[in-house]
N, C-alpha and C positions, 0 to 999 in steps of 0.2 A: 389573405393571410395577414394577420398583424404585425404590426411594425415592433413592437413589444414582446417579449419572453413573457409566459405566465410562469411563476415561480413558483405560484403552487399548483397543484394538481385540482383536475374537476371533483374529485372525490373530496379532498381535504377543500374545499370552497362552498361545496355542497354541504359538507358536515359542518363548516362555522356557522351554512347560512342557516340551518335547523337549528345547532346552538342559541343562538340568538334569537329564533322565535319561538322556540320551548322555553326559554330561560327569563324571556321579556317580564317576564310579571315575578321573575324572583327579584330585580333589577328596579331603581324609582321609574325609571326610560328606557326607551330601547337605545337611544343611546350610549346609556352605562353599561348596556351588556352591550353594545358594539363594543365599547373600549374593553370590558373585560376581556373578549372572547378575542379582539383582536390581539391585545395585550400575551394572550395561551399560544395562538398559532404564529406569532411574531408577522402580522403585517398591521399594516394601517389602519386607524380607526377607519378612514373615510371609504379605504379600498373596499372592508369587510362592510359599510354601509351601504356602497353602488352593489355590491353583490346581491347584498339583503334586498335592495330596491329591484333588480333585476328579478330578481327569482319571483317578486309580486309581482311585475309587471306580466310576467310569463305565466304564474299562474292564475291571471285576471282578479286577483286579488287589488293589485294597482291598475291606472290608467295609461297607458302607454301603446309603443307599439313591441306585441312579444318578438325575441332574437328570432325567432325560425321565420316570419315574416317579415324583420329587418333585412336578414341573410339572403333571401327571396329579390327580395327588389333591390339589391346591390345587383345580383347575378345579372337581376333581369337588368339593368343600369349598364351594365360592364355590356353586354350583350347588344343593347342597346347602341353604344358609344363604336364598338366593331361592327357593329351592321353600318353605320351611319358612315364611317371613314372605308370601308369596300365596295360601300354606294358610289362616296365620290371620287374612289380611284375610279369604278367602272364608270362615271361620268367621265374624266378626263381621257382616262384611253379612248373611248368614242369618240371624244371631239378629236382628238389628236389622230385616229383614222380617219374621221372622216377628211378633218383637211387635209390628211395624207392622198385622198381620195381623190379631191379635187384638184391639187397639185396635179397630179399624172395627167403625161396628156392623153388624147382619147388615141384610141386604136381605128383605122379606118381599114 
């Protein structure tokens, strides 16, 4: 989960990000229609740009890595990180039996 609120909705992020690239060429830049469009939905030039970058990367339009295989190898990272630390409790309990083990003395 993020650490951040989105403030706006997927819907209203999706429609700035179309805005902007239907609009681009009424615009000298895509940038001028970032500032417009950001300017309409009240957020950030820059916020409504990472969006517009995103949604290329995702739809291989850009180069990058798309969210749904970012979010992939987080999981699989996190997943990663808990396997590795219930490895090495189940390392330490074992050692700590086992020299429980040899403590005891023997049975005759």
């Amino acid at each position: 989960m993020s650490k951040t609120t989105n403030k706006f909705s997927l819907e209203v992020r999706n429609r700035a990000v179309r805005l902007v690239l239907e609009n681009e060429s009424q615009h000298g830049s895509r940038w001028q229609a970032v500032m417009s469009i950001s300017a309409k939905i009240g957020c950030s030039a820059h916020t409504l740009n990472q969006w517009v970058k995103k949604a290329e990367v995702d739809s291989g339009k850009r180069t990058g890595i798309p969210a749904d295989v970012a979010d992939r190898l987080k999981a699989l990272e996190r997943e990663n990180r808990e396997l590795r630390l219930a490895n090495e409790i189940l390392r330490k309990a074992s050692a700590y039996f086992a020299m429980a083990e040899l403590d005891r003395p023997l049975k005759r």
